[in-house]
mmCIF entry with sequence, helices, sheets and N, C-alpha, C, O atoms, coordinates in Angstrom:
data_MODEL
# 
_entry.id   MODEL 
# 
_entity.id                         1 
_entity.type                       polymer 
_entity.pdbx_number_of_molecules   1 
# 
_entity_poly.entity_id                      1 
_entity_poly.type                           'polypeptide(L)' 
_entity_poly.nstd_linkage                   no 
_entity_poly.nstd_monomer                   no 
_entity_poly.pdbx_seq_one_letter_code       
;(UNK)(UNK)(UNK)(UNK)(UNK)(UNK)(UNK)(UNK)(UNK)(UNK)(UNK)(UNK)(UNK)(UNK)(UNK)(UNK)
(UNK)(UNK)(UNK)(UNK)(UNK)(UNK)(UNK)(UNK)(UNK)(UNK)(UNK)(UNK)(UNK)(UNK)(UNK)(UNK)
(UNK)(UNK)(UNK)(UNK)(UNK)(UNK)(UNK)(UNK)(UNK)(UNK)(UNK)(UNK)(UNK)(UNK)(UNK)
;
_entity_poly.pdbx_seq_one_letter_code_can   XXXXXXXXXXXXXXXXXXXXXXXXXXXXXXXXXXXXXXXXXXXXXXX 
_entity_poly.pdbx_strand_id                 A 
# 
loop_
_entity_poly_seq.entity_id 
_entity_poly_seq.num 
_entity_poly_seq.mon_id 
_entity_poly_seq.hetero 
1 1  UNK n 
1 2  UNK n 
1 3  UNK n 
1 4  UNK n 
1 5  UNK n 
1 6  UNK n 
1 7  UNK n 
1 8  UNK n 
1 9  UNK n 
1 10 UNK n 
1 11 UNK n 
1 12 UNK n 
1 13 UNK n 
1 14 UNK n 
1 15 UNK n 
1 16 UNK n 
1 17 UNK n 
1 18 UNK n 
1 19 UNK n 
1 20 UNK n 
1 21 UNK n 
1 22 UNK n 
1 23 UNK n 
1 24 UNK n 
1 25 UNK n 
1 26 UNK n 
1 27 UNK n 
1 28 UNK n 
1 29 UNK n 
1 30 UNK n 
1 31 UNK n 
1 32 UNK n 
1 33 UNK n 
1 34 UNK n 
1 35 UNK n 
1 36 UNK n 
1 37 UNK n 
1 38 UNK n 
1 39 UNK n 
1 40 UNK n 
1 41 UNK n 
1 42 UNK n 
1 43 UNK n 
1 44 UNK n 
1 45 UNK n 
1 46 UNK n 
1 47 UNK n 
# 
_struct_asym.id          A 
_struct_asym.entity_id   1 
# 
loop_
_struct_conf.conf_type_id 
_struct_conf.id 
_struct_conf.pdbx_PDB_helix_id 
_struct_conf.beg_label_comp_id 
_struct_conf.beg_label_asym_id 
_struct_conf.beg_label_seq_id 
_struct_conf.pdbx_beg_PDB_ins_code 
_struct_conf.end_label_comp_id 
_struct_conf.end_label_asym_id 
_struct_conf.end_label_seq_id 
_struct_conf.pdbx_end_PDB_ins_code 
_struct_conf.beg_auth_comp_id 
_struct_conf.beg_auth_asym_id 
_struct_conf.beg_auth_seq_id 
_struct_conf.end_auth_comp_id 
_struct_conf.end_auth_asym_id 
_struct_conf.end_auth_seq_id 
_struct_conf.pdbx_PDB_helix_class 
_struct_conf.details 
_struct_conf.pdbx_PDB_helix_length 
HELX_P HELX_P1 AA1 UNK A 4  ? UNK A 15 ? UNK A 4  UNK A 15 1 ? 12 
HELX_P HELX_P2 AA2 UNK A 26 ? UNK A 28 ? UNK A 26 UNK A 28 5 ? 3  
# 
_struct_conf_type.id          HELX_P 
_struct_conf_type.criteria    ? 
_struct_conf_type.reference   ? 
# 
_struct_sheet.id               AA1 
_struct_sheet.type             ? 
_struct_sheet.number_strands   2 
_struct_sheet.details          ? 
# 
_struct_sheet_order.sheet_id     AA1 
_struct_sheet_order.range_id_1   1 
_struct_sheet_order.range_id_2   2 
_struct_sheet_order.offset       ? 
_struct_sheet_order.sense        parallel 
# 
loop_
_struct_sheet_range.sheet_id 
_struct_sheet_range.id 
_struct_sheet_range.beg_label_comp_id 
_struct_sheet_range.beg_label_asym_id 
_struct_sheet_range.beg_label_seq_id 
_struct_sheet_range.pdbx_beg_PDB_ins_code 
_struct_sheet_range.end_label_comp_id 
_struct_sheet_range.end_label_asym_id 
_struct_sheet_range.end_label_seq_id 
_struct_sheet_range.pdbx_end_PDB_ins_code 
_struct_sheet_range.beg_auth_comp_id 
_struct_sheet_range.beg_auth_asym_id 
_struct_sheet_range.beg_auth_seq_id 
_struct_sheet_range.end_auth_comp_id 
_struct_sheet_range.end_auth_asym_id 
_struct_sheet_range.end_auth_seq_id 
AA1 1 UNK A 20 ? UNK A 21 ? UNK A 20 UNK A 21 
AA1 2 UNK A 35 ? UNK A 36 ? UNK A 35 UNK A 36 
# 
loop_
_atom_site.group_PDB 
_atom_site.id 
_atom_site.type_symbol 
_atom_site.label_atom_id 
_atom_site.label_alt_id 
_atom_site.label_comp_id 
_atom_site.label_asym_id 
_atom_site.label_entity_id 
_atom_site.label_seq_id 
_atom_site.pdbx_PDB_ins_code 
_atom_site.Cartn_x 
_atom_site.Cartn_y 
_atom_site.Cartn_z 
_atom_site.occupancy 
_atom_site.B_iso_or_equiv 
_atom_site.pdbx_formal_charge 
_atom_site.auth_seq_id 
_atom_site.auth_comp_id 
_atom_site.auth_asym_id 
_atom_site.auth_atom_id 
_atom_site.pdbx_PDB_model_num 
ATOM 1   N N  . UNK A 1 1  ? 23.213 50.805 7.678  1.00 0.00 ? 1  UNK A N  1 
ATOM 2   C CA . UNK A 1 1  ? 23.295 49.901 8.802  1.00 0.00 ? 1  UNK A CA 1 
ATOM 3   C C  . UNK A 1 1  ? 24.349 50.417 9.784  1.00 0.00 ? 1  UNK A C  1 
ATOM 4   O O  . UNK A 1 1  ? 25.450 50.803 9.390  1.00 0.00 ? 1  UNK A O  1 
ATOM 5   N N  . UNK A 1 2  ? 24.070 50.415 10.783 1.00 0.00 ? 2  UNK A N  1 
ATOM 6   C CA . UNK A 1 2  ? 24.768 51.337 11.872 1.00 0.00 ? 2  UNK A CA 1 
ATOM 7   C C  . UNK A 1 2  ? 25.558 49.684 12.639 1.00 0.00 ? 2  UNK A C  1 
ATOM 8   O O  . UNK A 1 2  ? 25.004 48.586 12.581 1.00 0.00 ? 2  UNK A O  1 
ATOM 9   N N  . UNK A 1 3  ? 26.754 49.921 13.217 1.00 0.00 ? 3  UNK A N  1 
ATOM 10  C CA . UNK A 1 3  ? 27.826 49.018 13.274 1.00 0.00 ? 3  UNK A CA 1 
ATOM 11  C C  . UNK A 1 3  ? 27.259 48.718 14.912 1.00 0.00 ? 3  UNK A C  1 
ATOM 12  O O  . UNK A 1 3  ? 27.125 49.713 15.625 1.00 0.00 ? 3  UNK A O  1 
ATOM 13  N N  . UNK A 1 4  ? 26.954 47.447 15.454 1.00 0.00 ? 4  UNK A N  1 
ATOM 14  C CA . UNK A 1 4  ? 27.088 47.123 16.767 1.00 0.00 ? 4  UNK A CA 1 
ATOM 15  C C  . UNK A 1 4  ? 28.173 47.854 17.567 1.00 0.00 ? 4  UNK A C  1 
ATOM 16  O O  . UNK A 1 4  ? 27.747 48.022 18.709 1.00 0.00 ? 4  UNK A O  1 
ATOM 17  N N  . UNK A 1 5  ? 29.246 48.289 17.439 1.00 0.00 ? 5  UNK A N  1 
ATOM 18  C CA . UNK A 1 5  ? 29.951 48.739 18.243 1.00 0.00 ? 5  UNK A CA 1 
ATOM 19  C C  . UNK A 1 5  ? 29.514 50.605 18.284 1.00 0.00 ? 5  UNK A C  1 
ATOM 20  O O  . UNK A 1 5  ? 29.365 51.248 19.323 1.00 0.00 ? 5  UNK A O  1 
ATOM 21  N N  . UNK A 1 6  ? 29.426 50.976 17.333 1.00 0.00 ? 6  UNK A N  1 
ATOM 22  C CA . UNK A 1 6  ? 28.715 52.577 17.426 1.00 0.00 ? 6  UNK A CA 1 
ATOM 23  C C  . UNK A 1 6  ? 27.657 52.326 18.148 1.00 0.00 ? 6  UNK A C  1 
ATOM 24  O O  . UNK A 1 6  ? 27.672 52.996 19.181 1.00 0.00 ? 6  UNK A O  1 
ATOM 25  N N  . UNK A 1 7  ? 26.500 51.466 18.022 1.00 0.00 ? 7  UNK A N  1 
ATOM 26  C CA . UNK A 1 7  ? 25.320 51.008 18.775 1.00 0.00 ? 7  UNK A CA 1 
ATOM 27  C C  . UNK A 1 7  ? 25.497 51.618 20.387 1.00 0.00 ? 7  UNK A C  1 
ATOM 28  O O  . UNK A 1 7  ? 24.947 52.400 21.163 1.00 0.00 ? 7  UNK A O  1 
ATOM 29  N N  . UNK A 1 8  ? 26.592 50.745 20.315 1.00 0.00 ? 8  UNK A N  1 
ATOM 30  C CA . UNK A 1 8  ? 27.135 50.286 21.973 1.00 0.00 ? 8  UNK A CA 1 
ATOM 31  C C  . UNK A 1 8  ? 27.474 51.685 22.452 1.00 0.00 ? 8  UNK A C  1 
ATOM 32  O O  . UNK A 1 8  ? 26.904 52.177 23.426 1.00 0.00 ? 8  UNK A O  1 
ATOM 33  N N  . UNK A 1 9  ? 28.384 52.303 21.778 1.00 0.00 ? 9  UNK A N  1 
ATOM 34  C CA . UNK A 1 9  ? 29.315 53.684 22.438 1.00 0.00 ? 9  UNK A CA 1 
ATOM 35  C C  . UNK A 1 9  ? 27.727 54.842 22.173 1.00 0.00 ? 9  UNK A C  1 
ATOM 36  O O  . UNK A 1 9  ? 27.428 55.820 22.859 1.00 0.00 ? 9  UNK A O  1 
ATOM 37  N N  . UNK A 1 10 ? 27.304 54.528 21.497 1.00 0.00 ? 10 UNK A N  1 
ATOM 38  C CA . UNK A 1 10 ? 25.767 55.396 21.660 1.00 0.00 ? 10 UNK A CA 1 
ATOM 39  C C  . UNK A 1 10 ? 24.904 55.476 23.251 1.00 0.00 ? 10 UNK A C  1 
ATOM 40  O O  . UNK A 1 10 ? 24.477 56.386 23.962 1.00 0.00 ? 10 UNK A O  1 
ATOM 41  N N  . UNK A 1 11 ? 24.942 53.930 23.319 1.00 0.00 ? 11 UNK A N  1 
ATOM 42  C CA . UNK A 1 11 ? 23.816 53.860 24.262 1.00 0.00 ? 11 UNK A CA 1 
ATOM 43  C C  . UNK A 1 11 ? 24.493 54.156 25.738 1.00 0.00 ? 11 UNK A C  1 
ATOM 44  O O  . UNK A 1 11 ? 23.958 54.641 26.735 1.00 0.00 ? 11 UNK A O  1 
ATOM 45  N N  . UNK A 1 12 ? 26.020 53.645 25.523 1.00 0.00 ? 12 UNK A N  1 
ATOM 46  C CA . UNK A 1 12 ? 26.901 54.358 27.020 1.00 0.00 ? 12 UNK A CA 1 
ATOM 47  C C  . UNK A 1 12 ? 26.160 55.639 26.938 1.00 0.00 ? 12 UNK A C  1 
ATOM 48  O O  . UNK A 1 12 ? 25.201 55.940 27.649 1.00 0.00 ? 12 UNK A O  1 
ATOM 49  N N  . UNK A 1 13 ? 26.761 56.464 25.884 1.00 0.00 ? 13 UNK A N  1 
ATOM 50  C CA . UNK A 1 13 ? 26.551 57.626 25.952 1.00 0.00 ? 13 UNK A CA 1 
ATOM 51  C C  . UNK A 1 13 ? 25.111 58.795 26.321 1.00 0.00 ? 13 UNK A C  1 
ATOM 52  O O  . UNK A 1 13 ? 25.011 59.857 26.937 1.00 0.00 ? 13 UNK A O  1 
ATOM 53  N N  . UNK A 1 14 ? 24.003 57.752 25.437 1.00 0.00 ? 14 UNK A N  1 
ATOM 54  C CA . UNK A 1 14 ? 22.886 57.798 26.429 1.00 0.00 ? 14 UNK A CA 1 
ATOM 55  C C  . UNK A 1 14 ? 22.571 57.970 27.647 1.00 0.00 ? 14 UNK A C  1 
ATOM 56  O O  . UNK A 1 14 ? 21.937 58.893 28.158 1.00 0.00 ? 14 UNK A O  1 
ATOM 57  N N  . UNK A 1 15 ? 23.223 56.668 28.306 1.00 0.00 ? 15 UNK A N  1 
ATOM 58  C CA . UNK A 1 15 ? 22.804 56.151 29.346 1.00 0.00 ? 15 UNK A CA 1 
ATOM 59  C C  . UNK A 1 15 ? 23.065 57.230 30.442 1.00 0.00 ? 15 UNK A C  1 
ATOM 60  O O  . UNK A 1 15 ? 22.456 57.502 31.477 1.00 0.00 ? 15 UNK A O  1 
ATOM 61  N N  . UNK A 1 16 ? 24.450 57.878 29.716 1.00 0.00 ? 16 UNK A N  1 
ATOM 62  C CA . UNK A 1 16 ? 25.585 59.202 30.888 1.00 0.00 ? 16 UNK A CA 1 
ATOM 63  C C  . UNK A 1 16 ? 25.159 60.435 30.289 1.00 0.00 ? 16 UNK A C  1 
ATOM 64  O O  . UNK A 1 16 ? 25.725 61.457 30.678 1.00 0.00 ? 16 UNK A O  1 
ATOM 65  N N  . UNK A 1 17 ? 24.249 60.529 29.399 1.00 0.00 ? 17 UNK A N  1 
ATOM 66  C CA . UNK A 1 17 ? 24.095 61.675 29.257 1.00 0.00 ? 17 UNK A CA 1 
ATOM 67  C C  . UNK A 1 17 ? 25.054 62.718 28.641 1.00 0.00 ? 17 UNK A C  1 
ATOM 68  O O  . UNK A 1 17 ? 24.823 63.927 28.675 1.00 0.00 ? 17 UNK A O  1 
ATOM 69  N N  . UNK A 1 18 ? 26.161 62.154 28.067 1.00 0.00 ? 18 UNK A N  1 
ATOM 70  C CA . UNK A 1 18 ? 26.964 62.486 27.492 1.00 0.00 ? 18 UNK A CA 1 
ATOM 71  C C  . UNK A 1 18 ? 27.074 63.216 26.162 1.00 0.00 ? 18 UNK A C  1 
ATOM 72  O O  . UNK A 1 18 ? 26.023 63.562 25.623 1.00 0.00 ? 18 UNK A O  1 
ATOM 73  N N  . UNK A 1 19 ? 28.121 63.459 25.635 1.00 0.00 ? 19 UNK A N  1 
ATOM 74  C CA . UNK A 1 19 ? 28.243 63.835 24.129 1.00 0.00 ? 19 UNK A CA 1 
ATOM 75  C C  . UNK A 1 19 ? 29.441 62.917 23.353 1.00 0.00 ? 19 UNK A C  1 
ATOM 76  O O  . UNK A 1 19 ? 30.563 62.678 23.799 1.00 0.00 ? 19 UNK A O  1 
ATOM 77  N N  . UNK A 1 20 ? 29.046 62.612 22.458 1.00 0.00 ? 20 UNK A N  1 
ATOM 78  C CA . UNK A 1 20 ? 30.172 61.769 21.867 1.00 0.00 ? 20 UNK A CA 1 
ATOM 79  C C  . UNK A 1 20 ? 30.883 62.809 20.747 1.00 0.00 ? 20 UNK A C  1 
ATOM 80  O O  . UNK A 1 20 ? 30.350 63.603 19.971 1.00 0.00 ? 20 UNK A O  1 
ATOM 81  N N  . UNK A 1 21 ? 32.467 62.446 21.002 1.00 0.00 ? 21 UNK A N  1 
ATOM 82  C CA . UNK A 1 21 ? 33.174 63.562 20.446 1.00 0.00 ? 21 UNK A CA 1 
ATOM 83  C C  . UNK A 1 21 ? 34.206 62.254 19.401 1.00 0.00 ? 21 UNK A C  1 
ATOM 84  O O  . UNK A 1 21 ? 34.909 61.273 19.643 1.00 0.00 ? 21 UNK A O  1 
ATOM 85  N N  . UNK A 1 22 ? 33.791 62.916 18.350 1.00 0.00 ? 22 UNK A N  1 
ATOM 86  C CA . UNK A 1 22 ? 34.429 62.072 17.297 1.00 0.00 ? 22 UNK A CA 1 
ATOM 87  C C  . UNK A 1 22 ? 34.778 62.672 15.595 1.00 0.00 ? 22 UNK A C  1 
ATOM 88  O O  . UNK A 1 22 ? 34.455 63.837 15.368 1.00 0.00 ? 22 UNK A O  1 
ATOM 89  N N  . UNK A 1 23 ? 35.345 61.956 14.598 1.00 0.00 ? 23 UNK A N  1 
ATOM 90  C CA . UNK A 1 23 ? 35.450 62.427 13.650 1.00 0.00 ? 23 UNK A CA 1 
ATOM 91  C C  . UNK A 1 23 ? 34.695 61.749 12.893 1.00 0.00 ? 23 UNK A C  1 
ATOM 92  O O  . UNK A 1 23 ? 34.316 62.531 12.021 1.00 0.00 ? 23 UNK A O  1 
ATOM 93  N N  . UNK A 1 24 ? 34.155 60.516 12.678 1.00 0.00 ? 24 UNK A N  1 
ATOM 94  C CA . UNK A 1 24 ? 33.240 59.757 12.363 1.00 0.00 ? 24 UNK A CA 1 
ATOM 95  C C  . UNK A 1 24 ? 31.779 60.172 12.510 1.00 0.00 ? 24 UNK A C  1 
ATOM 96  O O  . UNK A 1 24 ? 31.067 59.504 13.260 1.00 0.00 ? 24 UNK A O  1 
ATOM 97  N N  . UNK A 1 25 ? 31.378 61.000 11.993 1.00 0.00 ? 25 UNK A N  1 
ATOM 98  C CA . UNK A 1 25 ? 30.150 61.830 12.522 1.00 0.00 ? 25 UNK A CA 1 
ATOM 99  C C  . UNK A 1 25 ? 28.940 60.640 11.818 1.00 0.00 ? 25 UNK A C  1 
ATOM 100 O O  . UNK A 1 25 ? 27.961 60.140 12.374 1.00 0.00 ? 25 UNK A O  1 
ATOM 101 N N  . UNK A 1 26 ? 29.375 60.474 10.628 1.00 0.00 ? 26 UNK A N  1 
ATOM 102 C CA . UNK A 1 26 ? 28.413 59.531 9.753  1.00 0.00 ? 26 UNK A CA 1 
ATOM 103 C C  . UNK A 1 26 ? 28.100 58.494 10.502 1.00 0.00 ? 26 UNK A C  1 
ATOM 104 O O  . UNK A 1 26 ? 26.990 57.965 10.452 1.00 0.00 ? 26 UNK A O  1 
ATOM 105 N N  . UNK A 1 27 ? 29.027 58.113 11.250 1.00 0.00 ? 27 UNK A N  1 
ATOM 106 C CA . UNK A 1 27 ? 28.437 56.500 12.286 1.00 0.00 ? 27 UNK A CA 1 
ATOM 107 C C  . UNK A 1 27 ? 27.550 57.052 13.252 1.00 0.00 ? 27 UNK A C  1 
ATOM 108 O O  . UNK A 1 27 ? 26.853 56.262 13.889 1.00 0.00 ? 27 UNK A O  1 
ATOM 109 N N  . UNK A 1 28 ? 27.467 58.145 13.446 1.00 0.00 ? 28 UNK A N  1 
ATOM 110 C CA . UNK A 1 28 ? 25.853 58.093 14.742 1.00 0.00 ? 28 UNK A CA 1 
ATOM 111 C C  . UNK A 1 28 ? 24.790 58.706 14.009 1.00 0.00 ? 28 UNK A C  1 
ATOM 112 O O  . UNK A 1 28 ? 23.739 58.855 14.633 1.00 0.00 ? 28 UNK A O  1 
ATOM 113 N N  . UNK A 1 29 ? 24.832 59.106 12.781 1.00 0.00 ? 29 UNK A N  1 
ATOM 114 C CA . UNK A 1 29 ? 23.553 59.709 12.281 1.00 0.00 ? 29 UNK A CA 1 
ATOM 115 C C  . UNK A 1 29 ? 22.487 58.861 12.174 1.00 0.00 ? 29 UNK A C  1 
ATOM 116 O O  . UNK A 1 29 ? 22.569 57.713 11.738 1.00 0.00 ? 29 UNK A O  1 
ATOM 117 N N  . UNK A 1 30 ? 21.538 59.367 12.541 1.00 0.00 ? 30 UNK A N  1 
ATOM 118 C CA . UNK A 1 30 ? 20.340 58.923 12.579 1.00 0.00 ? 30 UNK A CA 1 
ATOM 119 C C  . UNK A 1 30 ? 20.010 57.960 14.157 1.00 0.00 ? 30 UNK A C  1 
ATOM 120 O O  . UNK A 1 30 ? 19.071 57.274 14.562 1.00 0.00 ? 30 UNK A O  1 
ATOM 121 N N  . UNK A 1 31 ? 20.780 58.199 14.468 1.00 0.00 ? 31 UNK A N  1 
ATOM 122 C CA . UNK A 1 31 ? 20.887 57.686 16.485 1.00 0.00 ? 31 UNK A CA 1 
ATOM 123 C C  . UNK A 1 31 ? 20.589 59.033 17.354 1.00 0.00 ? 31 UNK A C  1 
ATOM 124 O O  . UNK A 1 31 ? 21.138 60.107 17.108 1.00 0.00 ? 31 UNK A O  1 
ATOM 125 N N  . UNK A 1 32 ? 19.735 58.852 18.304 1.00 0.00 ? 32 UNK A N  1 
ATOM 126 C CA . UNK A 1 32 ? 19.513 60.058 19.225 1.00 0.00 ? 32 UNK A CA 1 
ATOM 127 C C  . UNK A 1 32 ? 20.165 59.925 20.360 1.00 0.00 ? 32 UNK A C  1 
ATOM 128 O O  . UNK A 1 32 ? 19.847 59.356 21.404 1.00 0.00 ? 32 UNK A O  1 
ATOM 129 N N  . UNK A 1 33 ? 21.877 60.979 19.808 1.00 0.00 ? 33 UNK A N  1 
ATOM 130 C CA . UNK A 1 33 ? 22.756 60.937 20.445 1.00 0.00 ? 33 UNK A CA 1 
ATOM 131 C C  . UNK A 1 33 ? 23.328 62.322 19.991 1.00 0.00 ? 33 UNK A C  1 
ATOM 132 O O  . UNK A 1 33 ? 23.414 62.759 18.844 1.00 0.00 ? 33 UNK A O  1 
ATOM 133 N N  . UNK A 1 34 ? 23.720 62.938 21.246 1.00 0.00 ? 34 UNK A N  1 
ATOM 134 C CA . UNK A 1 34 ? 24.601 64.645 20.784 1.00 0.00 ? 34 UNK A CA 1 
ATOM 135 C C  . UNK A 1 34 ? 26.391 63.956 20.489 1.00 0.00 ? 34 UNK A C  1 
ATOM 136 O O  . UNK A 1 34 ? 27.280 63.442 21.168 1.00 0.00 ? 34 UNK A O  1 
ATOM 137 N N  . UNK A 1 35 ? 26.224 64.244 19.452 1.00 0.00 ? 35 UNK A N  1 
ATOM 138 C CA . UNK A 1 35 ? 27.888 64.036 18.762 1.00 0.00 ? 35 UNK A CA 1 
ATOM 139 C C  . UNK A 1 35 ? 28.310 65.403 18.208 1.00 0.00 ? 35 UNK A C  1 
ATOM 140 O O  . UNK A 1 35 ? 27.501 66.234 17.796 1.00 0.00 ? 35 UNK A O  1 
ATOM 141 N N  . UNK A 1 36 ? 29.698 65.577 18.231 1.00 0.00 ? 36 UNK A N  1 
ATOM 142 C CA . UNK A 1 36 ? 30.396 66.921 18.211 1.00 0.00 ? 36 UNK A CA 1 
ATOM 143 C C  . UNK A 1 36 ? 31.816 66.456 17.454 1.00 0.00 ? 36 UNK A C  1 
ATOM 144 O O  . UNK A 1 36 ? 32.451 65.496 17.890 1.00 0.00 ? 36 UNK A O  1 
ATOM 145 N N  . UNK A 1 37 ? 32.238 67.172 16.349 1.00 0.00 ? 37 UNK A N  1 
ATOM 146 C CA . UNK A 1 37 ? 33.663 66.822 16.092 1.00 0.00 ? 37 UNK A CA 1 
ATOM 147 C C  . UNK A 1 37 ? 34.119 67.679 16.487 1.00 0.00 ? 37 UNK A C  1 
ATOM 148 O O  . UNK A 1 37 ? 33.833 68.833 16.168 1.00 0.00 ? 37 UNK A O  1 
ATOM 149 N N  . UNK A 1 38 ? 35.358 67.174 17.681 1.00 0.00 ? 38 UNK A N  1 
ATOM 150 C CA . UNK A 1 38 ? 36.451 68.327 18.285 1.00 0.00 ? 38 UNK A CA 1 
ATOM 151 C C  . UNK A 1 38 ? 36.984 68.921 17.086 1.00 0.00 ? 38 UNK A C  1 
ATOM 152 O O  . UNK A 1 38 ? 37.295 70.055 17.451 1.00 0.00 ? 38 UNK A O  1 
ATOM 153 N N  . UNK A 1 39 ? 37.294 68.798 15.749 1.00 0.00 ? 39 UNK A N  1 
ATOM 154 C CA . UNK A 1 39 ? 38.295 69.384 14.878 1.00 0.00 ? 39 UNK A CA 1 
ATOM 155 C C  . UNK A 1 39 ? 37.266 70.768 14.505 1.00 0.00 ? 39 UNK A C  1 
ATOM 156 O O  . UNK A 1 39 ? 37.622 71.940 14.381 1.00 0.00 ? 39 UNK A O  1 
ATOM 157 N N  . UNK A 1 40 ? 35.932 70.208 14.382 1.00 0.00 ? 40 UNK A N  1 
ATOM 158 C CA . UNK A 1 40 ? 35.204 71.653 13.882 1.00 0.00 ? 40 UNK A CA 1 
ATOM 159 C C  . UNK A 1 40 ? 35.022 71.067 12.485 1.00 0.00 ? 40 UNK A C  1 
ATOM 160 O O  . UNK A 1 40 ? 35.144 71.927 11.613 1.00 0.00 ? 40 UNK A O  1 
ATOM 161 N N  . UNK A 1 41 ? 34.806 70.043 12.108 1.00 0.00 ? 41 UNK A N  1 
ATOM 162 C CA . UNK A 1 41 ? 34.170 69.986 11.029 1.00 0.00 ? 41 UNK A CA 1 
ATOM 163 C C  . UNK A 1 41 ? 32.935 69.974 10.775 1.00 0.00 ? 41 UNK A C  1 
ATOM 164 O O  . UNK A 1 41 ? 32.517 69.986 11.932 1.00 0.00 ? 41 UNK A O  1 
ATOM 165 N N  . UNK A 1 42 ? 31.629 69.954 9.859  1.00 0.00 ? 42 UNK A N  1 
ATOM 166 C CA . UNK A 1 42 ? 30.363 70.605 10.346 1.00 0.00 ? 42 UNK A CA 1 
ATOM 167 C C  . UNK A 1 42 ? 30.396 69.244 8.893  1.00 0.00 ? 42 UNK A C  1 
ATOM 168 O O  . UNK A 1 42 ? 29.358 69.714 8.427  1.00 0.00 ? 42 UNK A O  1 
ATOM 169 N N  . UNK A 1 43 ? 30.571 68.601 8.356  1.00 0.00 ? 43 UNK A N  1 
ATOM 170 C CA . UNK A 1 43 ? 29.692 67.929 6.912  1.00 0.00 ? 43 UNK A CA 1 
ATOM 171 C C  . UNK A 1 43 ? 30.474 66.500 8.100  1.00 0.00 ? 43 UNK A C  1 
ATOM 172 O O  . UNK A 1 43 ? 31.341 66.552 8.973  1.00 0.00 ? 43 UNK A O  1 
ATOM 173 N N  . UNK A 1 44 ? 29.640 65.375 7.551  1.00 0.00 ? 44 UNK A N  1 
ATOM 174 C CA . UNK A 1 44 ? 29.987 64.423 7.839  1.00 0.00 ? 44 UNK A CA 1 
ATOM 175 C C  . UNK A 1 44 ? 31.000 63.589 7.255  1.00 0.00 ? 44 UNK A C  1 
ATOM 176 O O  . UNK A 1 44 ? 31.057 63.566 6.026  1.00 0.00 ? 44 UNK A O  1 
ATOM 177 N N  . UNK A 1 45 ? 31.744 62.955 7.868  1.00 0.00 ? 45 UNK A N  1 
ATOM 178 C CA . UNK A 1 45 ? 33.267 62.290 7.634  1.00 0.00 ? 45 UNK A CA 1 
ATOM 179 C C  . UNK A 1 45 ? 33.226 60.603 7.654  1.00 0.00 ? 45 UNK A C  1 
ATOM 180 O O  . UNK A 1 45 ? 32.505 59.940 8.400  1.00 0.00 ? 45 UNK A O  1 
ATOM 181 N N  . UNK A 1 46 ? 34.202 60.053 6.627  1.00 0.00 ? 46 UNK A N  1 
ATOM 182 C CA . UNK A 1 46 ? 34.208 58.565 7.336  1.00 0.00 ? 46 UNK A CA 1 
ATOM 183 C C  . UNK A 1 46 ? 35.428 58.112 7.198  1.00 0.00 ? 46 UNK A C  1 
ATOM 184 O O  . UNK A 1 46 ? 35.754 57.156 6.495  1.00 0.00 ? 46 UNK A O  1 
ATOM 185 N N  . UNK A 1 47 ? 36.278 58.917 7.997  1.00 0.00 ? 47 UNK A N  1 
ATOM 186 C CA . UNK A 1 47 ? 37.660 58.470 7.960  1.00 0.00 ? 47 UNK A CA 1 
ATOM 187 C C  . UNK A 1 47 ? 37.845 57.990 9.595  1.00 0.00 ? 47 UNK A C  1 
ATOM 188 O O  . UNK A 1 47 ? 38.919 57.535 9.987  1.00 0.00 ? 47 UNK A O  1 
# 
Protein backbone atom coordinates (compact mmCIF):
# COMPACT_ATOMS: atom_id res chain seq x y z
CA UNK A 1 0.00 0.00 0.00
CA UNK A 2 1.64 3.09 -1.19
CA UNK A 3 1.21 6.13 1.52
CA UNK A 4 -1.17 9.17 0.34
CA UNK A 5 1.55 11.48 0.79
CA UNK A 6 4.16 9.52 -1.72
CA UNK A 7 0.85 9.42 -3.91
CA UNK A 8 0.87 13.16 -3.78
CA UNK A 9 4.82 13.97 -4.27
CA UNK A 10 4.40 11.36 -7.29
CA UNK A 11 1.76 13.01 -9.09
CA UNK A 12 3.53 16.73 -8.50
CA UNK A 13 6.18 15.06 -9.97
CA UNK A 14 4.27 13.77 -12.86
CA UNK A 15 2.51 16.57 -13.44
CA UNK A 16 6.38 18.64 -13.83
CA UNK A 17 7.81 16.10 -15.41
CA UNK A 18 10.26 15.73 -12.98
CA UNK A 19 12.47 13.15 -11.19
CA UNK A 20 12.07 12.43 -7.66
CA UNK A 21 15.36 12.25 -5.83
CA UNK A 22 15.18 10.34 -2.66
CA UNK A 23 16.45 7.57 -0.39
CA UNK A 24 13.18 5.91 0.08
CA UNK A 25 13.20 4.26 -3.26
CA UNK A 26 10.67 1.46 -1.95
CA UNK A 27 7.87 4.22 -1.53
CA UNK A 28 7.50 4.90 -5.36
CA UNK A 29 7.88 1.41 -6.66
CA UNK A 30 5.44 0.34 -8.64
CA UNK A 31 4.25 4.21 -9.47
CA UNK A 32 5.15 5.55 -12.99
CA UNK A 33 7.50 7.94 -11.76
CA UNK A 34 11.55 8.43 -12.58
CA UNK A 35 13.07 8.28 -8.99
CA UNK A 36 16.90 8.43 -8.49
CA UNK A 37 18.84 8.10 -5.13
CA UNK A 38 21.35 11.02 -5.01
CA UNK A 39 23.64 8.71 -2.65
CA UNK A 40 23.95 6.02 -5.55
CA UNK A 41 22.34 3.36 -4.03
CA UNK A 42 20.86 0.91 -6.71
CA UNK A 43 18.68 -1.91 -4.13
CA UNK A 44 15.82 -0.35 -2.51
CA UNK A 45 15.86 1.35 1.02
CA UNK A 46 13.31 2.18 3.79
CA UNK A 47 15.04 4.32 5.97
Amino acid sequence: MVDIRDTQIAGIALARRATIATRNLRHFAGLNVAVVSPWGEDELTDT
